[in-house]
PARO-574154 format. One record per residue (C-alpha): residue in one letter; y, z, x; residue number from 1. Coordinates in Angstrom, 2 decimals. Each point is the difference from the previous one (the first is absolute). Layout:
% residues N
a:Y:Z:X:NUM
...
% end
This chain:
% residues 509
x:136.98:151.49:71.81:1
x:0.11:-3.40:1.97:2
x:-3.89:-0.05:1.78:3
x:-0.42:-2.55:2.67:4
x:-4.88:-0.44:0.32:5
x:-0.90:-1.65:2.87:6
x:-3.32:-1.84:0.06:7
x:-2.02:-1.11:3.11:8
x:-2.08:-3.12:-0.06:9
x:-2.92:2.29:0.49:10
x:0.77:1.53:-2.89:11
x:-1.10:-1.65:-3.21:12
x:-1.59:2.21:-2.20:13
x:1.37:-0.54:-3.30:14
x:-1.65:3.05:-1.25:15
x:2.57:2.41:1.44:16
x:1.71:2.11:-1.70:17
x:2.62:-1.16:0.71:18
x:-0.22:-3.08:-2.34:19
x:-1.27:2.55:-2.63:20
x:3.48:-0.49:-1.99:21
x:3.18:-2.16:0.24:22
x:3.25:1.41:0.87:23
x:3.10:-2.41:0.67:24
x:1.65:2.76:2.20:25
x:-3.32:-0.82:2.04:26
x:0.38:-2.97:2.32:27
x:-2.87:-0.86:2.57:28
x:0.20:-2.42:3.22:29
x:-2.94:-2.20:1.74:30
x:1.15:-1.90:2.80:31
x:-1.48:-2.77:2.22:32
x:1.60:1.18:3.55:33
x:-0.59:-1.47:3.36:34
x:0.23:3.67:1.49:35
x:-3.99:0.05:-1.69:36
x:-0.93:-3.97:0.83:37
x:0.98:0.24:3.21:38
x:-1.06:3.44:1.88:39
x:-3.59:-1.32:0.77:40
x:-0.50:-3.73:-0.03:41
x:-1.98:-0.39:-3.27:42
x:-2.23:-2.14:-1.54:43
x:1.80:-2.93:-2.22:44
x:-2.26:1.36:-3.00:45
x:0.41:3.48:0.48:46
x:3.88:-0.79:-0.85:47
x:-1.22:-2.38:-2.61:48
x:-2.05:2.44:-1.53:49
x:2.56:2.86:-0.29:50
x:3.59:-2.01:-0.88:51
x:-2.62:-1.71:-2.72:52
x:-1.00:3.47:-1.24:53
x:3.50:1.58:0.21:54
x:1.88:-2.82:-2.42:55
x:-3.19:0.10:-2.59:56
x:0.71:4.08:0.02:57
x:3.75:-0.62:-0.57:58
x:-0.76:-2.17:-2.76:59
x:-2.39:2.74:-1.62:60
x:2.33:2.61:0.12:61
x:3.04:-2.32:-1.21:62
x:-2.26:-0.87:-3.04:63
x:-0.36:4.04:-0.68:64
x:3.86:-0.27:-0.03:65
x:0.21:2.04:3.32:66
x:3.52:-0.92:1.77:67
x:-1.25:-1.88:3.33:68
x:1.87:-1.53:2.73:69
x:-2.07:-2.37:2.10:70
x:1.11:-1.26:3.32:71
x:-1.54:-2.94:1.07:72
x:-0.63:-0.96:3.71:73
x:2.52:-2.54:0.11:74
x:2.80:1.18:-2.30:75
x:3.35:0.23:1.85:76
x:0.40:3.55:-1.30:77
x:-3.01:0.91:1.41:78
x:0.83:2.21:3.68:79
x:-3.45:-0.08:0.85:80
x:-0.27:4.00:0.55:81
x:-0.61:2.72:-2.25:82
x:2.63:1.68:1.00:83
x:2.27:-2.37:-0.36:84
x:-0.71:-1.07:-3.28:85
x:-0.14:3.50:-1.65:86
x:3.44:0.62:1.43:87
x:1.42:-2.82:-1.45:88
x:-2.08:1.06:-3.64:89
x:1.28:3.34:0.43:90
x:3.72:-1.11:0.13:91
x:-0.42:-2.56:-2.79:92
x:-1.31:1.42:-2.51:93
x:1.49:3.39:0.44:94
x:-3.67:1.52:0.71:95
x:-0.14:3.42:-0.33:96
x:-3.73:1.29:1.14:97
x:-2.06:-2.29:2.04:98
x:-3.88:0.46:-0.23:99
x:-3.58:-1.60:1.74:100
x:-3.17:0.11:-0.05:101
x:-1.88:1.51:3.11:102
x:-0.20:-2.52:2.96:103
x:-3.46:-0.42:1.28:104
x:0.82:-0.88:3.20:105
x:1.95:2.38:2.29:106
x:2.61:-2.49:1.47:107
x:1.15:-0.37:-3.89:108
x:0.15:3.28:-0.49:109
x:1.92:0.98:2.75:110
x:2.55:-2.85:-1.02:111
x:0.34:1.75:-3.42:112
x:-0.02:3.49:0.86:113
x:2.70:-1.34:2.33:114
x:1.67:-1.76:-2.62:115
x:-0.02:2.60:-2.62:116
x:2.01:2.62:2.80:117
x:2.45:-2.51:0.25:118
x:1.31:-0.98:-3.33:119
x:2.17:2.70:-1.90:120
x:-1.86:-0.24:-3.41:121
x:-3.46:1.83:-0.80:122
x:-2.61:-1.45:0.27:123
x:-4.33:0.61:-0.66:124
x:-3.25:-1.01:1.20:125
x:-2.88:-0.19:-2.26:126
x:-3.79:-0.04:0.57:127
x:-1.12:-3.63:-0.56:128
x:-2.47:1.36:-2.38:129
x:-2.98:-2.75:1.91:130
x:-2.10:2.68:2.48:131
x:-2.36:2.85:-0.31:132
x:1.53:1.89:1.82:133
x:3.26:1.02:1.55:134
x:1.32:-1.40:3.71:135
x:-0.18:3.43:1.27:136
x:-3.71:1.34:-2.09:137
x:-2.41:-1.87:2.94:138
x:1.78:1.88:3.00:139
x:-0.25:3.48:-2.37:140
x:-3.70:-0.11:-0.51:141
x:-0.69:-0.40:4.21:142
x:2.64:2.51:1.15:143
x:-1.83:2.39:2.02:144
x:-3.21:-2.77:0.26:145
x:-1.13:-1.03:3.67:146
x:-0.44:-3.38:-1.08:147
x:0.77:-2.29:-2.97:148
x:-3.23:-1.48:-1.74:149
x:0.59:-2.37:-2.73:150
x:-3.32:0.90:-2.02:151
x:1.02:3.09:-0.41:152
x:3.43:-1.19:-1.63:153
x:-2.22:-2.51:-2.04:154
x:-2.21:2.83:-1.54:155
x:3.18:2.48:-0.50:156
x:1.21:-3.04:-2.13:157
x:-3.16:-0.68:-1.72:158
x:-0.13:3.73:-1.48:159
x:3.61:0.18:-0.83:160
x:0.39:-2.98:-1.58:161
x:-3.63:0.24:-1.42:162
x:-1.11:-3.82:0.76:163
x:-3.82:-0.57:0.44:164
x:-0.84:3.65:-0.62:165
x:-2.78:1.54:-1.95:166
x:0.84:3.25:-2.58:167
x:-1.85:2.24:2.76:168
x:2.77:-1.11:2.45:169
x:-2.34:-1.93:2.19:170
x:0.68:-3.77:1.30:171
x:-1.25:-2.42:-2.31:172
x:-3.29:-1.48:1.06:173
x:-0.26:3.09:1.94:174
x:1.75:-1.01:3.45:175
x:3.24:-0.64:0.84:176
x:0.40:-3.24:1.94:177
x:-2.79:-2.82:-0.40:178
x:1.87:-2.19:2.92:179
x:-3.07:-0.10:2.10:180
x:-1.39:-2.80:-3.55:181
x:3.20:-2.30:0.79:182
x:-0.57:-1.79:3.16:183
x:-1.91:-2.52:-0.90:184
x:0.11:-3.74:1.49:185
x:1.01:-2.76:-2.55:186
x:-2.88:-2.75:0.08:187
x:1.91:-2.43:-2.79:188
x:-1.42:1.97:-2.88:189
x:1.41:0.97:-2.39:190
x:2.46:-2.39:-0.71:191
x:3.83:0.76:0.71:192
x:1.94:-0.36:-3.34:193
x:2.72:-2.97:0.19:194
x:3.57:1.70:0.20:195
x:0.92:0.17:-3.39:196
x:3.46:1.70:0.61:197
x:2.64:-1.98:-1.96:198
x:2.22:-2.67:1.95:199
x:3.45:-0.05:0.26:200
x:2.83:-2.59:1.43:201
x:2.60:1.85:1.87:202
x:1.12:-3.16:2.00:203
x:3.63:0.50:-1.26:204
x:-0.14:3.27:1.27:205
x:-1.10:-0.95:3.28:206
x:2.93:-2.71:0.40:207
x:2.41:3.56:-0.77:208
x:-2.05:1.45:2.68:209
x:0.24:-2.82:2.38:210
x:3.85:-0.73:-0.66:211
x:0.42:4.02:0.76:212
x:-1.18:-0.89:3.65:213
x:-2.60:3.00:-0.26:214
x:-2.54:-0.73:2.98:215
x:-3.77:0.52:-1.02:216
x:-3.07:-1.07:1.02:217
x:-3.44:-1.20:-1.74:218
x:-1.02:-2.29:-3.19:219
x:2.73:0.52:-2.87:220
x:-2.05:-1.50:-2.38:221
x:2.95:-0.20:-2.32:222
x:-1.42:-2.11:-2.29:223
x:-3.63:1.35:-0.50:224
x:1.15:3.22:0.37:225
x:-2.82:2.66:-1.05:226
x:1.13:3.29:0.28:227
x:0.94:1.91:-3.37:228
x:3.78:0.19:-1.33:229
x:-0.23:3.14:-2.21:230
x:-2.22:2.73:-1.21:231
x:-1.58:-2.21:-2.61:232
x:-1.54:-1.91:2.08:233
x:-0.96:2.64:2.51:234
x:-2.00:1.55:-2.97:235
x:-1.77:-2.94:-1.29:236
x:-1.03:-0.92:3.80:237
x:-1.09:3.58:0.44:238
x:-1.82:-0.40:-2.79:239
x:-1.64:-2.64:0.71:240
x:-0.99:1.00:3.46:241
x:-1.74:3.58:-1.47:242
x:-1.89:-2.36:-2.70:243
x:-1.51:-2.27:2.46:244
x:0.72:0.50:3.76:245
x:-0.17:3.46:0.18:246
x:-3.82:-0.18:-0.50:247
x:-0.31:-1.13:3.94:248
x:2.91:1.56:1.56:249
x:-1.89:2.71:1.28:250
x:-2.84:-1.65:1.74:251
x:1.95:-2.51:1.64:252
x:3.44:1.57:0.67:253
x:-0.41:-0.31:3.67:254
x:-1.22:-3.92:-0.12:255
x:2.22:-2.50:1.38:256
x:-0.67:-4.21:-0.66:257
x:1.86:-2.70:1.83:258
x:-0.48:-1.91:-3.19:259
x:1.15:3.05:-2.35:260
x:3.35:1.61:0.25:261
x:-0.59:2.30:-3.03:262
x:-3.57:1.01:-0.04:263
x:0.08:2.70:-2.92:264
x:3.02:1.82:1.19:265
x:2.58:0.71:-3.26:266
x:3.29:-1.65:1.84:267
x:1.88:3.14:-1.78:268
x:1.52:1.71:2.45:269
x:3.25:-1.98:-0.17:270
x:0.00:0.70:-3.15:271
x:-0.53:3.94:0.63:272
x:2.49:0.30:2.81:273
x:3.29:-1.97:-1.80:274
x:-1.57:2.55:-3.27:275
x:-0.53:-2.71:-2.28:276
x:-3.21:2.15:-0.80:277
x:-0.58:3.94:0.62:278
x:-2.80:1.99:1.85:279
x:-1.16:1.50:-2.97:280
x:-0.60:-2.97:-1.66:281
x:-1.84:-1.60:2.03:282
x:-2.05:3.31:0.86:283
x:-0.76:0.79:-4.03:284
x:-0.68:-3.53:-0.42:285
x:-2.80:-0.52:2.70:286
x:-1.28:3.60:-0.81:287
x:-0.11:-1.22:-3.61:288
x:-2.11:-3.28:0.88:289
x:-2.25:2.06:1.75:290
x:-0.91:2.49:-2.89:291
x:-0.49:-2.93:-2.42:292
x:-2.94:-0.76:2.68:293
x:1.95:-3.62:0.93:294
x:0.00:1.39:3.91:295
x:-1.99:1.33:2.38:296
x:1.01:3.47:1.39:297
x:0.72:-1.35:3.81:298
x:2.48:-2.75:-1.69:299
x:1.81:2.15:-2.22:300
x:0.31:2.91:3.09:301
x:0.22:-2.54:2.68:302
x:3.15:-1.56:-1.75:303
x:1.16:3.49:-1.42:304
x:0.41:1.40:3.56:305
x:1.97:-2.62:1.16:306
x:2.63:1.02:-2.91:307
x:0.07:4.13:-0.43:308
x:-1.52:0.42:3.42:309
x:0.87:-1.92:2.72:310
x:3.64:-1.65:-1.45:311
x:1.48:3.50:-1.36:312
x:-1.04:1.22:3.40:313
x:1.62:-2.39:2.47:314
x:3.07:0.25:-2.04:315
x:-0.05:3.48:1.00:316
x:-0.96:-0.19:3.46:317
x:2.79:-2.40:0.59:318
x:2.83:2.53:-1.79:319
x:-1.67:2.82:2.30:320
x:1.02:-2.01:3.35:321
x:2.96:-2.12:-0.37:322
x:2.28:-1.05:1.52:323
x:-2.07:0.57:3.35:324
x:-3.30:-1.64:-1.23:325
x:1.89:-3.44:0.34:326
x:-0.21:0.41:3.99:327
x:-3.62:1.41:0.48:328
x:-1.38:-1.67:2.81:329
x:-3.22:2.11:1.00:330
x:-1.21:-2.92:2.68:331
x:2.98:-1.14:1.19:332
x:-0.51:-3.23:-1.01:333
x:2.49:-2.70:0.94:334
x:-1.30:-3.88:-0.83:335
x:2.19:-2.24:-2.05:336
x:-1.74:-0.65:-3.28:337
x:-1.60:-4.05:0.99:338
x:2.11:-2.82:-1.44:339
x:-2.86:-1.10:-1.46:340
x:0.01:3.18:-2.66:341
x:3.03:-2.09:-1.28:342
x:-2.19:-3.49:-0.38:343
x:-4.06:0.67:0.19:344
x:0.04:-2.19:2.77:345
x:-2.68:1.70:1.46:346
x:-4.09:-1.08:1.32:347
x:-1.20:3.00:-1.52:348
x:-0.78:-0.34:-3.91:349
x:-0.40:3.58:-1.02:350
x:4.22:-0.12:1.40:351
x:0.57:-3.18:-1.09:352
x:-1.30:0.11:-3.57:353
x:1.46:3.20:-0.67:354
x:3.30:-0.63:1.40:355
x:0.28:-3.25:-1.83:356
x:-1.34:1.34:-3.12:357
x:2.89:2.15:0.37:358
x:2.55:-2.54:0.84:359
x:-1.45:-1.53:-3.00:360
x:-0.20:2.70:-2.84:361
x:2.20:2.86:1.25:362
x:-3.45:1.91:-0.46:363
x:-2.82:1.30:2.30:364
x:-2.66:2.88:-1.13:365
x:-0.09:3.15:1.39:366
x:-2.84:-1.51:2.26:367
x:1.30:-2.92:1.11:368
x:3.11:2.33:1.12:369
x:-1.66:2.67:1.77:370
x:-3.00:-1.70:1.32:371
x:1.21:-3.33:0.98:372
x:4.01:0.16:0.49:373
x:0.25:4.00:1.20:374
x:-3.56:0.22:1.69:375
x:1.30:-3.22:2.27:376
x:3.55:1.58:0.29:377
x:-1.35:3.05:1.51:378
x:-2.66:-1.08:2.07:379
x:2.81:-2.53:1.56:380
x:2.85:2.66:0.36:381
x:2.47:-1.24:-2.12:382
x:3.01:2.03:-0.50:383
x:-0.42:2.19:-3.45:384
x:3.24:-0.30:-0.90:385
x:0.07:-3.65:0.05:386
x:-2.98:0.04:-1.77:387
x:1.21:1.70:-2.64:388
x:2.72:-1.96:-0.51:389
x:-2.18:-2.99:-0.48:390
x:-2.06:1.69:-2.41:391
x:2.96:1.14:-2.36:392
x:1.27:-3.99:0.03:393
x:-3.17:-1.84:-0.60:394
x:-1.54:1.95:-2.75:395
x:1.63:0.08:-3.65:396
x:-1.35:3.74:-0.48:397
x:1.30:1.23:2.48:398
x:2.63:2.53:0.40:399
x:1.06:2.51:2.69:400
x:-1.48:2.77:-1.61:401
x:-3.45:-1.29:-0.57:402
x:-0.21:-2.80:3.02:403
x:1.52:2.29:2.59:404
x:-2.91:2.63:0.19:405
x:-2.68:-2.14:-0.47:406
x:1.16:-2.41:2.83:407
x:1.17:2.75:2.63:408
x:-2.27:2.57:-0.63:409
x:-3.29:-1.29:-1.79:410
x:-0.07:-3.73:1.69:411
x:1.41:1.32:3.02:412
x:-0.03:3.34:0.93:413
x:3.62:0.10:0.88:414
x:-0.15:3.59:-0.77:415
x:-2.72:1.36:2.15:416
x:-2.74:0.22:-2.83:417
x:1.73:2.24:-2.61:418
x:-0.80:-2.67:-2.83:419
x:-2.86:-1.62:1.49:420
x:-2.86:2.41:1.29:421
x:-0.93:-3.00:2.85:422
x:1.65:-3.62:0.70:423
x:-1.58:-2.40:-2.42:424
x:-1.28:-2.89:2.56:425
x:-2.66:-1.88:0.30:426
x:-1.45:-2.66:1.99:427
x:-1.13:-3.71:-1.86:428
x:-3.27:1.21:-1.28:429
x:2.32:2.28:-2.65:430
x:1.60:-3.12:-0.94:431
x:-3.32:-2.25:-0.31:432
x:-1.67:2.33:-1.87:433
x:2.99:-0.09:-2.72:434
x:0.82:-2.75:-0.05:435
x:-0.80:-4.27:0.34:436
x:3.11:-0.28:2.38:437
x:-1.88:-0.21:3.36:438
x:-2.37:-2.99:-1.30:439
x:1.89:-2.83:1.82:440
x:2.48:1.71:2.70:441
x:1.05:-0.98:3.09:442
x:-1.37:2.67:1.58:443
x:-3.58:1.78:0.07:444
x:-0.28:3.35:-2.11:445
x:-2.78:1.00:2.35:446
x:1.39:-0.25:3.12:447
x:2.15:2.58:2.10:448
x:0.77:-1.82:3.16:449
x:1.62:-4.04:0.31:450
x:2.05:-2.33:-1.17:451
x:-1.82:-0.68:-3.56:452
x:-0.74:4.03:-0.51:453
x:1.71:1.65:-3.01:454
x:3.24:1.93:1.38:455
x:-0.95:2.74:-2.70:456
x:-2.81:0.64:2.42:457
x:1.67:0.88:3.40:458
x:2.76:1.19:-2.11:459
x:-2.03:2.78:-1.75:460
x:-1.52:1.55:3.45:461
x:2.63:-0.25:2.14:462
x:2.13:1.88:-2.95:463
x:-2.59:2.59:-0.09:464
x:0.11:0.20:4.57:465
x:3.50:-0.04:-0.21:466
x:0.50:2.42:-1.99:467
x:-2.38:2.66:0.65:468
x:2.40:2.79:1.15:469
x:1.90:-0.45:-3.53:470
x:-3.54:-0.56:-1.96:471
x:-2.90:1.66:1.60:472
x:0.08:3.13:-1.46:473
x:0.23:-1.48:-3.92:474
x:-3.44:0.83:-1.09:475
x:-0.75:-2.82:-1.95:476
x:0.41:-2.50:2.98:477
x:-2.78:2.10:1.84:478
x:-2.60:-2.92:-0.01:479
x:2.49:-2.37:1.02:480
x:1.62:1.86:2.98:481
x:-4.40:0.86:1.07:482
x:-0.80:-3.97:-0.18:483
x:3.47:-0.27:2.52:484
x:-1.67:2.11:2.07:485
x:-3.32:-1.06:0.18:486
x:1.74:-3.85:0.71:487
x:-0.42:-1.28:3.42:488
x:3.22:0.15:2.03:489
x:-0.03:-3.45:0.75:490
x:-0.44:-1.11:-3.56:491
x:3.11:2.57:-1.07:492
x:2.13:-1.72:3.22:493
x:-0.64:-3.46:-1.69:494
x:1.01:1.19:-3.81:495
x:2.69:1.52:1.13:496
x:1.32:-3.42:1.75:497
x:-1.26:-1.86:-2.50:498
x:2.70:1.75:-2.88:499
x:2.45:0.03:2.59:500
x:-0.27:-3.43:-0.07:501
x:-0.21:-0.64:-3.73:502
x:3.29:2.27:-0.46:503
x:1.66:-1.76:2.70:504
x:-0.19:-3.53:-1.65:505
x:-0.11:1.66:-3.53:506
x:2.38:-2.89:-0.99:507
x:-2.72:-2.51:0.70:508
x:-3.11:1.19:-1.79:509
% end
């Protein structure tokens, strides 16, 4: 029998079993498509990154003697549409079953599923063999539950999957979650590693890119291009990030630097989400570090939630409410995300270093994204949606699935607080306590009220006023609505003008 595979570019893991044996009956497809380059507007070395990726995994699987067709971005056969495409395969090669790997993203499945009831041969879709658990297995375990509480997915996970547990079935080090030890301020000590990920020169890529008139936006970096091609070198950097880095990730996985982009962050997640490397891997091989004493426990179970808890469980929360999560709106919020998202032209350095850091690298830590560009967002009222859309372009991680959630429901609380138990603001003092970005600014960390006071200031309380018949009842923003009340009415009157001003000439600030 004739099989048509398809392959997504996030789907690279050569370890599938698919690739277990060679069969020339067997004939799989990867395709550079503008239906994927040009649905958001993305960064130029997110497409870099991925076309790079996909033509190093055709060339692994042609050297296993797999039979591989390869359409390039600018080939004239190329339709630039799945759909398209596969028809034409189906037709010329006389295809007689047509399988694919589980889309991660719901717009891709759809198009599949869709596909599939359209074409007369059978066809199959397998599990991609990369998560913990199942799309549907998140939304099982809180049917009947009032609310949905990540830690208790993360310790569910923990015991079934037995990672950091003692034989008497107790967490190891005797408590679950040590996150309260990893908030500390970076002072300059210890010293951030140099990036030691390998460089590549994709500059002839870039010219296919650029002669396929595919719009992006940021530094392509063609030429010093540092994000890894294959699973080889996603190992050794992994590797090399649980030897040495790994050490201080805990501590200081909330810092932020002007003059650091990295800090001690692992940069693996692009390498996770196209499945270059697996969960379990990278779980068994930061567990393992830790029980050869190399790590302290807050590292190893700060990083290790991330992974088993926190990724496998926005996966499932976004399965559990799509298509409709897309629209969530809880606030009603309508501003146009600020040109100056698309250029860091902005007088306020926490914004401007992150967004340029962005432009620059395609990469921002979880920190910089929630604290600096989605703690801004909100306060301002910029439309979620919007947002999101800038989020899934800029970064090279991210993809619907994982981006999505974390933007609309824990950065913004599109969805009326069913990921996020309160809004994660906070006013400049957050940001100058984390960080070396205020040190210089145009505008005074300390003050709420005038021309040189920090918008994040105004921002914050008039959020908080605004927003009390939506808010006041959260329990954990008790001391925050009792200090609104306790304000004099005067001083509230001149916040609120204050932000009203800031958001009105948000394209100036």
């Amino acid at each position: 029998m004739k099989i048509l595979r398809l392959i997504l570019g996030d789907q690279l893991n050569s370890n599938h079993s698919w690739f277990k044996n060679t069969d020339d009956e067997i004939l799989y497809v990867l395709m550079e498509v503008k239906q994927e380059t040009n649905y958001v507007l993305h960064h130029a070395q997110k497409i870099l990154a991925i076309f790079a990726a996909m033509r190093d995994f055709k060339s692994m699987l042609a050297k296993k003697n797999h039979q591989v067709i390869y359409f390039k971005i600018n080939e004239k056969s190329n339709q630039q549409s799945f759909k398209l495409n596969l028809n034409t395969l189906l037709t010329q090669h006389n295809i007689q079953k047509f399988e694919y790997l589980e889309p991660d993203e719901y717009r891709l499945d759809h198009d599949l599923t869709e596909f599939c009831s359209e074409i007369s041969i059978p066809s199959e879709c397998f599990s991609s063999e990369h998560f913990y658990t199942n799309r549907s297995e998140v939304n099982e375990i809180f049917t009947d539950k009032k609310q949905w509480l990540m830690e208790s997915f993360y310790r569910y996970m923990r015991k079934r999957h037995n990672v950091l547990m003692s034989e008497d079935g107790k967490p190891v080090g005797s408590k679950w979650n040590f996150d309260h030890e990893n908030r500390k301020a970076w002072k300059g000590e210890p010293k951030v590693f140099e990036d030691h990920r390998p460089t590549h020169d994709h500059s002839e890529l870039w010219n296919e890119i650029t002669e396929a008139k595919i719009k992006s936006f940021g530094n392509h970096n063609a030429s010093k291009f540092r994000w890894p091609l294959n699973r080889k070198e996603a190992l050794k950097h992994l590797d090399f990030f649980i030897q040495h880095i790994l050490i201080y990730f805990g501590d200081y996985q909330d810092a932020m630097r002007k003059d650091e982009t990295r800090m001690f962050h692992s940069l693996i997640s692009f390498a996770l989400n196209t499945k270059m490397l697996s969960p379990r891997e990278v779980v068994s091989a930061v567990e393992k570090a830790y029980l050869s004493n190399q790590l302290s426990i807050n590292a190893a179970e700060g990083f290790i939630r991330q992974i088993i808890g926190w990724r496998e469980y926005i996966r499932g929360y976004y399965w559990a409410h799509m298509p409709a999560f897309g629209d969530q709106n809880y606030f009603s919020h309508q501003l146009p995300v600020p040109n100056w998202f698309w250029n860091g032209k902005t007088k306020m350095n926490c914004l401007k270093y992150t967004i340029n850091q962005s432009l620059d690298e395609a990469y921002a830590h979880h920190i910089q994204r929630l604290m600096i560009v989605g703690n801004f967002s909100l306060l301002a009222g910029i439309n979620p949606k919007s947002l999101h859309e800038w989020y899934l372009g800029i970064y090279i991680d991210a993809f619907e699935w994982v981006e999505m959630p974390n933007t609309l429901g824990m950065s913004q609380f599109a969805d009326g607080g069913k990921l996020a138990s309160k809004p994660y603001v906070s006013t400049a003092n957050y940001i100058n306590k984390m960080s070396n970005y205020c040190e210089g600014c145009h505008y005074s960390k300390s003050d709420r009220l005038g021309d040189k006071a920090c918008p994040f200031n105004s921002l914050y309380w008039n959020f908080f006023i605004s927003k009390a018949g939506q808010l006041s009842k959260n329990p954990r923003l008790a001391i925050v609505h009792k200090q609104i009340r306790d304000m004099d009415a005067n001083l509230i009157k001149d916040i609120q003008l204050q932000a009203k001003k800031i958001i009105k000439n948000i394209e100036d600030i």
